[in-house]
C-alpha positions in Angstrom: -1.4 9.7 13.7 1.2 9.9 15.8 5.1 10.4 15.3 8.9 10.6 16.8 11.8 12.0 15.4 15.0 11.3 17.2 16.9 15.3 17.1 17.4 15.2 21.2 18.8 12.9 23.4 21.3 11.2 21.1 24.5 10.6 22.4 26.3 9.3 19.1 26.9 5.5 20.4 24.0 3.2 19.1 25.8 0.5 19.3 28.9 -1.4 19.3 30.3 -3.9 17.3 29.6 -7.3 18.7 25.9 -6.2 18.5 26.1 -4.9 14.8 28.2 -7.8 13.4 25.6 -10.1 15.1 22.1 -8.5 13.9 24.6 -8.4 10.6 25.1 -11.9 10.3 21.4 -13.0 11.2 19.6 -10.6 8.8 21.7 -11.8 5.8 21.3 -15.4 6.3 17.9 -15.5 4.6 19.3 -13.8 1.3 21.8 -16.0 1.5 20.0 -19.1 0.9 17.7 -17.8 -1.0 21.1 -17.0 -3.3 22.1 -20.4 -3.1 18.7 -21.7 -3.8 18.6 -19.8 -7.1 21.8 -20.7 -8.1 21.0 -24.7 -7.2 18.2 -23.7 -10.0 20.1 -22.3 -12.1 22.5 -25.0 -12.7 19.7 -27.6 -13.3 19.7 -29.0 -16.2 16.1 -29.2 -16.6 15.4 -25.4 -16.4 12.9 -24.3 -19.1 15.0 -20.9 -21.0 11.9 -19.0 -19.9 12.1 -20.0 -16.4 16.3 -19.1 -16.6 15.7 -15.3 -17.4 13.4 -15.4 -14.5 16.0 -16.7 -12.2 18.5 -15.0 -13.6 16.8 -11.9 -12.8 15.7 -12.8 -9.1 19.4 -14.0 -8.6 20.3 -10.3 -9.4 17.8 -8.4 -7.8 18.7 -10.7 -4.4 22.5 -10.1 -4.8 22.2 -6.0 -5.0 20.2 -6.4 -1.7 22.8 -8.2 -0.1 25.5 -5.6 -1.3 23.0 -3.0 0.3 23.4 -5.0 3.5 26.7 -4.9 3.2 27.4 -1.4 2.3 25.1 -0.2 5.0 27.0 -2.3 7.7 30.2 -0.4 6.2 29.0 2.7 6.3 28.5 2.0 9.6 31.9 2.9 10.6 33.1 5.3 7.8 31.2 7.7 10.1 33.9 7.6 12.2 35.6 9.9 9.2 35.1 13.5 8.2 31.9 13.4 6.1 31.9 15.7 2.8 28.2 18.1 3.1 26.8 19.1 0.2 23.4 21.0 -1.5 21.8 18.4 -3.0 18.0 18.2 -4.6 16.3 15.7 -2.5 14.4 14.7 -6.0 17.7 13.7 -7.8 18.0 11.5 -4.7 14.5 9.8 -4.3 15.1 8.9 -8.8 18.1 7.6 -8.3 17.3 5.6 -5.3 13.7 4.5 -7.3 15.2 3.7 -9.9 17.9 1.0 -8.3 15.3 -0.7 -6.2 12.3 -0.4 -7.9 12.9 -3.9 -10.1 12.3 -5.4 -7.0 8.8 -4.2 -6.2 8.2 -5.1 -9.9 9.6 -8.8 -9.4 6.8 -8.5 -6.7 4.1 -7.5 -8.4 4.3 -4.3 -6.1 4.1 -0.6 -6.4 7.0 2.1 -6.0 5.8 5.5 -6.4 7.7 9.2 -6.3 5.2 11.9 -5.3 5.7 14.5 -7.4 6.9 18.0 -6.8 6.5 21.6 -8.7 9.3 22.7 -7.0 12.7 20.9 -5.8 14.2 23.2 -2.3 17.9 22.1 -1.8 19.0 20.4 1.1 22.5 20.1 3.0 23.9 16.4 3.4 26.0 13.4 2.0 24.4 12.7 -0.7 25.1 8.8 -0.7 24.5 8.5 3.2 21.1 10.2 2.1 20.6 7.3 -0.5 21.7 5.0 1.6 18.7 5.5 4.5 16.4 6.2 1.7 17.3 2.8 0.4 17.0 1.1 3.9 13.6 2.5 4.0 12.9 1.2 0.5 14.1 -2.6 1.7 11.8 -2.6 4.8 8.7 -1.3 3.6 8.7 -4.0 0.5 7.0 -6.5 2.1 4.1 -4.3 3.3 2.6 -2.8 -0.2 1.0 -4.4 -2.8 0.0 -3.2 -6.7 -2.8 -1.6 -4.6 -1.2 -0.1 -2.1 2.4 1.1 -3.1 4.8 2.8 -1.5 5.3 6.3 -1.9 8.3 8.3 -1.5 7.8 12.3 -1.0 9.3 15.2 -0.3 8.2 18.2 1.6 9.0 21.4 4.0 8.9 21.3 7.4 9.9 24.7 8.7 13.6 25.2 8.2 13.9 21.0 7.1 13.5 18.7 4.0 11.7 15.9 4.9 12.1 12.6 2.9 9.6 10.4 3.5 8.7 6.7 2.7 5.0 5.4 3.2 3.6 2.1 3.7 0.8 0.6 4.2 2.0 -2.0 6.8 1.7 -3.0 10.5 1.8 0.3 13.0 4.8 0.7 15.0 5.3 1.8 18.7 6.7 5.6 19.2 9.3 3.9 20.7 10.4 2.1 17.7 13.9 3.2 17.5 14.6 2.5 20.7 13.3 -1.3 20.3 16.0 -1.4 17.4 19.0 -0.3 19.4 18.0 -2.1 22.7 17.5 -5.6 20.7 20.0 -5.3 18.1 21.6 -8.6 17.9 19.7 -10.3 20.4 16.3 -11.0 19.3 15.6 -12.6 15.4 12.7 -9.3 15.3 13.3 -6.0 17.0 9.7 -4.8 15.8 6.7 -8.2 16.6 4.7 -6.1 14.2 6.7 -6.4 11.2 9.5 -9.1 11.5 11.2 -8.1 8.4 12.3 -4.8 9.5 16.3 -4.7 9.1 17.2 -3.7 12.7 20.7 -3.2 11.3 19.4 -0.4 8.6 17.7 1.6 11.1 20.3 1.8 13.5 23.1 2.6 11.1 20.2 5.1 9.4 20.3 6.8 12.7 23.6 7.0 12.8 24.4 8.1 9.1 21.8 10.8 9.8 23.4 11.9 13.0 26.6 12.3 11.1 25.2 14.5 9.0 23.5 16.5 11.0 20.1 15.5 10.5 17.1 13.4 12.0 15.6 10.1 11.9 12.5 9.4 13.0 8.8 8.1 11.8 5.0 9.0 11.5 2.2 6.5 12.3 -0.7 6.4 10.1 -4.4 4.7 10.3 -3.2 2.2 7.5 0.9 2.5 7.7 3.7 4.0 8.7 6.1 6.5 7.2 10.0 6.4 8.0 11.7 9.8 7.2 14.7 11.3 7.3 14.7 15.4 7.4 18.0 17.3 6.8 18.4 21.3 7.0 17.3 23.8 4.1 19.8 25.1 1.8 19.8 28.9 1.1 21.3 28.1 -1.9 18.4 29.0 -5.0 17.1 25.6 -7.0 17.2 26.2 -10.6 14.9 23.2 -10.8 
């Protein structure tokens, strides 16, 4: 229904590091325990083989979300570097990225869904910085889709950009969304009331990865959801795809 993208008025500081390390350290706690839990589990004794594989594979699936965490909070500050642009077809991107997070949603019970495309246009940006927001994207809107109701990543033309785009079917969001996230980072357990396991962390580094690259951030607000998106430029380079 209504939407935002974030392409004027950024000034390239989101936020500085005491905030970051902060929203960091809160947003990683619960995967933390929930680590330690498993692994308390684990070690019992009493633990049925069937009920092992099943904890074996939550214990996994919960430590590559906390290496997300962490390699978004890094990525954080590699921006500060020269960043390597390059044509890349935004399907390659949204399969790999699928394919990594999509045991999750299925440890869930939950849906994850690639729209599908006759045709693949090339787009211009870091291709694991792309990932990287795409997977942020992923992480937030798994708790608000169901077997039902999955979540659906697409891609599609808009003018002279490639949108990639992530629907849920969760809580709306204020236009002002973004700017909840960098005004509250670090000091409030939920930037967003409407959906309080939104990583404030991954959208505010997923601004900033984007900004680095020369693209936008930004969201649409649907009846029944919301869809996060990040849109880079066109590549005049032909797909053979």
């Amino acid at each position: 229904m209504g939407n935002r993208d974030l392409s004027e008025g950024y000034d390239g500081h989101l936020f500085n590091d005491a905030s970051l390390q902060s929203a960091l350290a809160h947003e990683i706690t619960s995967p933390t325990v929930l680590l330690r839990q498993l692994s308390l589990m684990v070690a019992d004794k009493n633990t049925t083989p069937d009920k092992m594989d099943t904890l074996s594979r939550q214990l996994t699936l919960t430590s590559d979300k906390i290496l997300r965490m962490l390699k978004t909070f890094q990525y954080a500050y590699d921006t500060q570097q020269e960043i390597k642009l390059e044509t890349i077809n935004p399907m390659n991107v949204c399969v790999d990225v699928v394919r990594e997070i999509k045991p999750l949603f299925m440890a869930q019970g939950k849906k994850l869904e690639i729209k599908p495309r006759q045709h693949s246009p090339l787009l211009v940006a870091n291709y694991m910085y792309l990932k990287q927001i795409l997977a942020t994207y992923l992480d937030n809107a798994l708790p608000y889709c169901s077997a039902e109701d999955p979540v659906y990543v697409s891609v599609d033309v808009i003018g002279e950009k490639i949108r990639i785009g992530v629907r849920d079917h969760g809580p709306s969001v204020t236009i002002n969304v973004w700017d909840e996230v960098v005004d509250r980072l670090g000091k409030a357990a939920s930037p967003v009331a409407s959906r309080p396991h939104l990583s404030s962390v991954g959208l505010a580094v997923s601004h900033k990865l984007a900004s680095a690259m020369g693209c936008d951030v930004g969201h649409v607000r649907h009846s029944d959801g919301v869809t996060f998106y990040v849109e880079a430029n066109l590549s005049r380079q032909m797909s053979l795809v």
